[in-house]
C-alpha positions in Angstrom: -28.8 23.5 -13.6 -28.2 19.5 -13.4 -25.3 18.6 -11.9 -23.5 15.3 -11.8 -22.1 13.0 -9.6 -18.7 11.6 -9.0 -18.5 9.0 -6.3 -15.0 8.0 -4.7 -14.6 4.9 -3.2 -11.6 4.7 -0.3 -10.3 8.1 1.6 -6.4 6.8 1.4 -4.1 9.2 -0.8 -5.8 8.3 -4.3 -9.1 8.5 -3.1 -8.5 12.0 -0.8 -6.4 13.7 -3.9 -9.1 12.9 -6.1 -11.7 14.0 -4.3 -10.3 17.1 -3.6 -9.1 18.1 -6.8 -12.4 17.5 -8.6 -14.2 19.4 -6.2 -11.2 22.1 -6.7 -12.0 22.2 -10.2 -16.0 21.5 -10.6 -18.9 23.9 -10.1 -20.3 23.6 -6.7 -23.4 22.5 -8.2 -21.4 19.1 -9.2 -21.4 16.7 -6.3 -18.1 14.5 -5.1 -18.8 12.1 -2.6 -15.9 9.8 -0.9 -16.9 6.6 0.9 -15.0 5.8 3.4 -15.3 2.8 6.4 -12.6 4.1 8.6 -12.7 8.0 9.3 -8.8 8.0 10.8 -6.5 8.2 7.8 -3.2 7.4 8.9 -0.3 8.5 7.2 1.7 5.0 6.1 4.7 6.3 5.6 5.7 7.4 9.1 4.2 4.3 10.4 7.8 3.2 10.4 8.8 5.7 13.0 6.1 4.6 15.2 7.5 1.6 15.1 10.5 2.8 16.3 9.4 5.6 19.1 10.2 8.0 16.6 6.5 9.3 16.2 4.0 9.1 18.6 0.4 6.6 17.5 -1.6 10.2 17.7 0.6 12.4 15.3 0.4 10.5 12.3 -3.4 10.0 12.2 -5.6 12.7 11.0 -10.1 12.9 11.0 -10.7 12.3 7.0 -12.9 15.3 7.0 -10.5 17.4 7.9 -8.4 16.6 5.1 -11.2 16.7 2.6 -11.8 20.2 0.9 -15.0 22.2 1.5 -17.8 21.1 -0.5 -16.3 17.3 -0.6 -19.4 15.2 0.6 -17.8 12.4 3.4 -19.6 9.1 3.6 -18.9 7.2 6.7 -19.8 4.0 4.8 -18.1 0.6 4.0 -18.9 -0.4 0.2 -20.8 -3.6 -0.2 -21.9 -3.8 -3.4 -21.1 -2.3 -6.9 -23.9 -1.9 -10.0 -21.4 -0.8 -12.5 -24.1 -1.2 -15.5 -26.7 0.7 -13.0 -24.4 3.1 -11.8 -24.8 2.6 -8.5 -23.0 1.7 -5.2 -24.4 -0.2 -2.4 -23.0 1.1 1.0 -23.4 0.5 4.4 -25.7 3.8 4.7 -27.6 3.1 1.7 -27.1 3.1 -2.1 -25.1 6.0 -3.9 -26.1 6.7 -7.8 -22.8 8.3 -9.7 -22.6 9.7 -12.9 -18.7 8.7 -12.9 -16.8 6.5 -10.4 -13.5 6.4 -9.1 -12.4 3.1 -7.6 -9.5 4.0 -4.7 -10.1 0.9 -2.6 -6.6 0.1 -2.2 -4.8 -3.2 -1.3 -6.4 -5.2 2.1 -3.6 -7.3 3.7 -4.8 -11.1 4.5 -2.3 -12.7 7.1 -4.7 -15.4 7.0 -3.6 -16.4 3.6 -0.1 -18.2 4.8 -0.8 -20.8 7.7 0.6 -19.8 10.8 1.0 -16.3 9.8 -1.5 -14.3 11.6 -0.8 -15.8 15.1 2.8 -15.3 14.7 3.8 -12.1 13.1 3.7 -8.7 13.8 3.2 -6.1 11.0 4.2 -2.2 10.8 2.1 -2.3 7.5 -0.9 -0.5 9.8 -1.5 1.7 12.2 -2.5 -0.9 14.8 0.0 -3.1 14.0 3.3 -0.4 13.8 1.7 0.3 17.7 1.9 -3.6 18.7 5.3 -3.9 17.0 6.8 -0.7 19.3 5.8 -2.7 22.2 7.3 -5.7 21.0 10.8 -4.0 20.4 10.5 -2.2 23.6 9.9 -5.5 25.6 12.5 -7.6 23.4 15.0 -9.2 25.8 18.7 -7.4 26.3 20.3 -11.3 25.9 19.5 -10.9 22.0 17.8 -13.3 19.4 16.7 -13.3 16.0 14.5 -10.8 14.3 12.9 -11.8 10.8 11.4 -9.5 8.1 9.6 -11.0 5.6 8.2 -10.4 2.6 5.1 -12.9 2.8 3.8 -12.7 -1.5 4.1 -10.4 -4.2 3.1 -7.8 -5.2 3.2 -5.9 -1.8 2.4 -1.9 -1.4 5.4 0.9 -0.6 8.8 -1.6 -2.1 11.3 0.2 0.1 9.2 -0.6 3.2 10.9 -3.7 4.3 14.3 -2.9 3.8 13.6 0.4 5.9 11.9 -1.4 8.3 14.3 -3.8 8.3 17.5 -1.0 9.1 15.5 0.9 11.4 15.0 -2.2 13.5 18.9 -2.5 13.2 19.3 1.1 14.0 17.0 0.8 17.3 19.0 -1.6 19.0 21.7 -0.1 17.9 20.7 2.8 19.7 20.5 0.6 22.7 23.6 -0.9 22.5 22.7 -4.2 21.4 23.5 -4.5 18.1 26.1 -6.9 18.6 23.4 -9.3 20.7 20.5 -8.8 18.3 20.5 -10.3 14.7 18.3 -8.6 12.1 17.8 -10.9 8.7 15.1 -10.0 5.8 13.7 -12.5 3.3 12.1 -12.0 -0.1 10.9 -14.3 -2.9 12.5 -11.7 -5.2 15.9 -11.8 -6.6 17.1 -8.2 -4.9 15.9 -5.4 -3.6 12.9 -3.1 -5.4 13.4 -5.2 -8.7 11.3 -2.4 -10.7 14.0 0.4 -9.8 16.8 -2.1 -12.0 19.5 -3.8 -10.7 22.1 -0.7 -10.2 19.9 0.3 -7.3 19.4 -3.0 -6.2 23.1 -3.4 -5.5 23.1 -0.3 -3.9 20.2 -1.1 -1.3 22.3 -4.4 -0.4 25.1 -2.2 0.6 23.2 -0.4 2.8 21.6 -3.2 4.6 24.8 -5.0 4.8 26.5 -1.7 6.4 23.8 -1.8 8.7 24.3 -5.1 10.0 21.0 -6.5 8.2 21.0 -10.2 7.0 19.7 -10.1 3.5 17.9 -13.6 2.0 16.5 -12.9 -1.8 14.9 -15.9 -3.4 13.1 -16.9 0.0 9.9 -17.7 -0.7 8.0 -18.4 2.4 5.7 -21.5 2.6 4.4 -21.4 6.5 4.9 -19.8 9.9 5.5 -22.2 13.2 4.9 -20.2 15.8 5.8 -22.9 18.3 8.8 -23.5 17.1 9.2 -20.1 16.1 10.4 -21.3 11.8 10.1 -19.8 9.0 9.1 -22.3 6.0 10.8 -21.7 2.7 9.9 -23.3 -0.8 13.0 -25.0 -1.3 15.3 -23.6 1.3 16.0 -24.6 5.0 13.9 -23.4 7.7 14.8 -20.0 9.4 14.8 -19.6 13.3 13.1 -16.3 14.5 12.6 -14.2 18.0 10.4 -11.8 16.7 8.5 -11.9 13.3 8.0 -8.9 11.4 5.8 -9.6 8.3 4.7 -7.6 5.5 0.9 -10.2 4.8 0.0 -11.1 1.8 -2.2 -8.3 -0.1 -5.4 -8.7 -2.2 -8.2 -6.4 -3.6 -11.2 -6.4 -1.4 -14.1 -8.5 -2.2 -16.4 -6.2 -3.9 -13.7 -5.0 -6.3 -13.5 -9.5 -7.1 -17.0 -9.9 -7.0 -18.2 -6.7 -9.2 -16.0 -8.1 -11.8 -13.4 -5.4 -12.1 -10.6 -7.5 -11.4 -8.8 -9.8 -13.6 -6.6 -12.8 -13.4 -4.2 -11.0 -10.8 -7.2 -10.3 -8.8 -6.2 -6.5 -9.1 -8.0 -3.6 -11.8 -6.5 -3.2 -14.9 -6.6 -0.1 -16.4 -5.3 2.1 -19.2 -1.8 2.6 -18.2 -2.4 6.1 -19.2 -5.9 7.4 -18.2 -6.8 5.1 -15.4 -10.2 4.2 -17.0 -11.3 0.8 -16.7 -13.2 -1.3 -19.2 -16.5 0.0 -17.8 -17.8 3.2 -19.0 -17.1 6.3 -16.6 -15.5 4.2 -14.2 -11.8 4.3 -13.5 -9.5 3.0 -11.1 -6.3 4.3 -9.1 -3.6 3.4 -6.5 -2.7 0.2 -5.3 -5.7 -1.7 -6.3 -4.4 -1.0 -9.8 -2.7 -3.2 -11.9 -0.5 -1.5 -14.5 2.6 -3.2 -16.6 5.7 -2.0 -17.2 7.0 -3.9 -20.1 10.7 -4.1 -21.5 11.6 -1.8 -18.4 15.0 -3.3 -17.9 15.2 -6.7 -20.0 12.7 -6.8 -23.4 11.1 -9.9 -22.5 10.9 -9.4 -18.5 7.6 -8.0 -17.7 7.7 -5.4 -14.1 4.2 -3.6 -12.7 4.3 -0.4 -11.3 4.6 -0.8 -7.3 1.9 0.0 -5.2 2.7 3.3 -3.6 1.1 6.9 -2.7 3.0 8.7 -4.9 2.1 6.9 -7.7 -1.7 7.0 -6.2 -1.2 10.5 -5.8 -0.2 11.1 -9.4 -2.9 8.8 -10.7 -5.6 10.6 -8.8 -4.5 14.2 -10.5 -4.8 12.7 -13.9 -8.2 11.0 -13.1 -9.8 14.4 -11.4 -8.8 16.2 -14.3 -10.1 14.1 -17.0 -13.2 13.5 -15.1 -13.6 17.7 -15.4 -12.9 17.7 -18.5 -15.6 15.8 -19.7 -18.2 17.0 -17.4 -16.9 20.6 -18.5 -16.3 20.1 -22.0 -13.0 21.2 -22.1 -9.6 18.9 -23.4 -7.9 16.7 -21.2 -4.7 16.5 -22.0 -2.6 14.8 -19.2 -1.8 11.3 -19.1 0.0 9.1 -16.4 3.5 9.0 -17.2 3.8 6.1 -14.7 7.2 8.2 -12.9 7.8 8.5 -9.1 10.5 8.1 -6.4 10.5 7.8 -3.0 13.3 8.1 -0.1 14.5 5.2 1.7 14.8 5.7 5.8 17.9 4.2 7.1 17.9 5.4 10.7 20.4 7.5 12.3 23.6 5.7 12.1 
């Protein structure tokens, strides 16, 4: 019996719910491969509590293959090319031929896309850089100073991470007893906190940073990092002093997503807001290299996107793997992506 191929590109939630799921409901005589570069899958959300010494480096990282279900096919690979009219992706460890694709590639941060960024600033936005960060708040000096969180560019993936960062940096010195020494302040270009959740919830995310002794800024939108004279640039606002810089980069799909032609203007993939398929034949897309409107959500003529976030990847991926089955098994798909989620917001302890 012929079997077919599905080929997943990127192990992060999408790509390892997807992968999983159509090998949960396929044939074993159907294939599902996931590429992946980077074998350790960290789990981003408790990133933040490495951060903080509230999770050690090792407990939130897991071996990909471990996490994949028996029978899921794991390419140690990185993607270098994509043949969407050949059906065919070019890897690191040779060329993989799919009968359907699913595009999971997520979003790659690029620090190097604001000047003075990447020397300057520390980032709990990976696994690396939540470790470097620790050591940063662990060696920051007991006289005090100034701690920035920015948000570098929109969009940006998880839309509660840099207020939580932000109070769980207020919350570990105030664990130390410093609170009073250490100022914590976090700038946006947007106009409040997580615009896409409406404005009732952005009020009450200001309360909570305000209770927490957290220095809110909307509207900043940041132009430059000096690192020697330790300033924040600002596109029509004065400079900002900082101690220690906490950036979330700018994001951007990686480059054979751009150069395979599935991105558009944005330079993210957009899809069918309901079944994930792209405007190639048998080749969809999922997660946070996505880009899927939200029209009329809170004003008629204000346009939002869905965020970037797992549990919206994680959704996505269900809906894709099922369809995908469907069709291979001739049987009806009938679930579509609603576009709901929610996520929890981690304060800290006080």
């Amino acid at each position: 019996m012929t079997g077919q191929t599905i080929v997943i590109l990127g192990g992060g939630v999408g790509g390892l719910v997807a992968a999983n799921e159509l090998r949960r409901l396929l044939p074993p005589h159907h294939r599902v491969v996931l590429v992946e570069k980077d074998l350790r899958h960290a789990f981003a959300p408790s990133l933040l509590w490495v951060m903080v010494g509230d999770r050690r480096p090792e407990q939130v990282v897991r071996d990909l293959r471990t996490l994949a279900r028996r029978g899921v096919e794991v390419l140690e690979a990185e993607v270098s090319g994509l043949d969407l009219a050949g059906g065919r992706v070019e890897t690191t460890r040779g060329p993989v031929s799919y009968d359907y694709l699913v595009v999971a590639l997520g979003a790659e941060l690029a620090p190097e896309a604001l000047p003075g960024l990447a020397e300057a600033a520390h980032t709990f936005y990976t696994w690396e850089g939540s470790v470097r960060l620790r050591d940063a708040l662990r060696a920051f000096p007991e006289t005090g100073g100034h701690i920035a969180v920015v948000v570098t560019a929109l969009p940006y993936k998880c839309p509660g991470a840099p207020h939580e960062g932000a109070m769980l940096i207020a919350d570990y010195f105030r664990r130390r007893r410093l609170a009073d020494k250490v100022e914590v302040h976090l700038y946006t270009p947007e106009p409040q906190p997580m615009p896409v959740a409406g404005p009732v919830l952005g009020e009450a995310v200001k309360e909570m940073l305000r209770a927490r002794g957290v220095m809110f800024h909307p509207l900043h939108k940041i132009t430059a990092v000096d690192g020697s004279a330790r300033e924040l640039c600002f596109e029509g606002q004065p400079p900002a002093r900082f101690d220690l810089l906490a950036a979330i980069p700018p994001h951007r799909s990686s480059r054979v997503v751009r150069e395979a032609g599935l991105a558009g203007e944005t330079v993210w993939v957009p899809v069918d807001p309901k079944t994930l398929a792209t405007r190639h034949e048998r080749v969809y897309a999922i997660g946070d290299v996505t880009a899927i409107p939200l029209l009329g959500r809170w004003k008629a003529d204000v346009p939002l996107m869905l965020p970037k976030a797992g549990v919206f990847a994680h959704a996505q991926a269900e809906i894709v793997a099922r369809r995908i089955a469907a069709q291979i098994t001739g049987t009806a798909a009938v679930r579509e992506f609603g576009g709901h989620g929610y996520c929890m917001l981690e304060a800290g302890e006080s």
